[in-house]
C-alpha positions as CSV (number, residue, x, y, z in Angstrom):
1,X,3.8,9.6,-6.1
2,X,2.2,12.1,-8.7
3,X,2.0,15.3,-8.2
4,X,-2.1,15.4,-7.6
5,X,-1.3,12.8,-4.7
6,X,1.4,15.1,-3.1
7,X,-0.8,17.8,-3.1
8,X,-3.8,15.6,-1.5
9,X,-1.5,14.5,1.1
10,X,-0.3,17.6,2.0
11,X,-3.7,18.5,2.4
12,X,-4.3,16.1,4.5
13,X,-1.7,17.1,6.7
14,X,-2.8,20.5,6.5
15,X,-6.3,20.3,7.7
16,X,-5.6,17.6,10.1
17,X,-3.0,19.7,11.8
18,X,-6.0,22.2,12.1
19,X,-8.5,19.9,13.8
20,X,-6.2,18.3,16.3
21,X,-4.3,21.5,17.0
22,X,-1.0,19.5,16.5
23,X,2.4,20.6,13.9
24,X,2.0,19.3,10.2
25,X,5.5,17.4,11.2
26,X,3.7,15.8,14.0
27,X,0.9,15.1,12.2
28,X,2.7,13.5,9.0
29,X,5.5,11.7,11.8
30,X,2.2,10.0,12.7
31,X,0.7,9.6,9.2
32,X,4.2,8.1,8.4
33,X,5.1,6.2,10.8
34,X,1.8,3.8,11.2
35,X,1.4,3.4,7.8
36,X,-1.5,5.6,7.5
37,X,0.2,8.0,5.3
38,X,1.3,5.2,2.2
39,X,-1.3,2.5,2.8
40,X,-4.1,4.8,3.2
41,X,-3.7,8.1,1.9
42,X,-1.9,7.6,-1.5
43,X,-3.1,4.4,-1.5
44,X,-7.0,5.1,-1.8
45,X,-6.1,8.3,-3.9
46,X,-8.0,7.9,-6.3
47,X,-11.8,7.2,-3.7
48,X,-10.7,9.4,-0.8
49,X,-10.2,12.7,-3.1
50,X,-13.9,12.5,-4.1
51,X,-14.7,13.0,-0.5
52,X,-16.1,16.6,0.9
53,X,-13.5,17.8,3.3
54,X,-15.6,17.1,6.6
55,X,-16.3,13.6,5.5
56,X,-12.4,13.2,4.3
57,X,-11.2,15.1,7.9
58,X,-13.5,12.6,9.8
59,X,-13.0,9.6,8.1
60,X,-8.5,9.9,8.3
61,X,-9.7,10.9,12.6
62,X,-11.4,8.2,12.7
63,X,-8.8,5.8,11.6
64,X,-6.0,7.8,13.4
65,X,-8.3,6.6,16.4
66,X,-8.0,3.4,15.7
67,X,-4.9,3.2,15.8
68,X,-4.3,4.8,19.1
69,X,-2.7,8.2,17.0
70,X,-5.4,10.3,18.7
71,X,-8.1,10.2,21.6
C-alpha cells in the first residue's frame, strides 16, 4: 500500500468513526474483517479519492449496510 492509500484509509477510518459514533479500532476491525477495508477501499483508490467527503462517507455507510456492519 503507498503511502497516499494509507493516508486515505485512515481517513476513512477517521470520519467514519465520527458518523457512527464508534472507535477507529472498531471501525477498521469491521473495515478489515469483511473485506471492505482491501477489496474496497485500497482497492478503488484511485475513483473513491476523487469523491467529496459526504459522498465518500455515504457511499463506504452504504456498503457497511449492506453488509449487515451497520443499521
Amino acid at each position: 500500500m503507498s503511502k497516499r492509500e494509507v493516508e486515505f484509509v485512515t481517513y476513512c477510518i477517521g470520519n467514519l468513526s465520527e458518523r457512527l459514533g464508534r472507535s477507529q479500532t472498531e471501525i477498521y476491525n469491521l473495515l478489515a474483517r469483511s473485506g471492505i477495508l482491501q477489496d474496497y477501499i485500497v482497492a478503488s483508490y484511485d475513483v473513491l479519492h476523487t469523491f467529496g467527503k459526504d459522498y465518500l462517507m455515504e457511499d463506504l455507510i452504504g456498503y457497511m449496510r449492506e453488509k449487515k456492519l451497520v443499521a
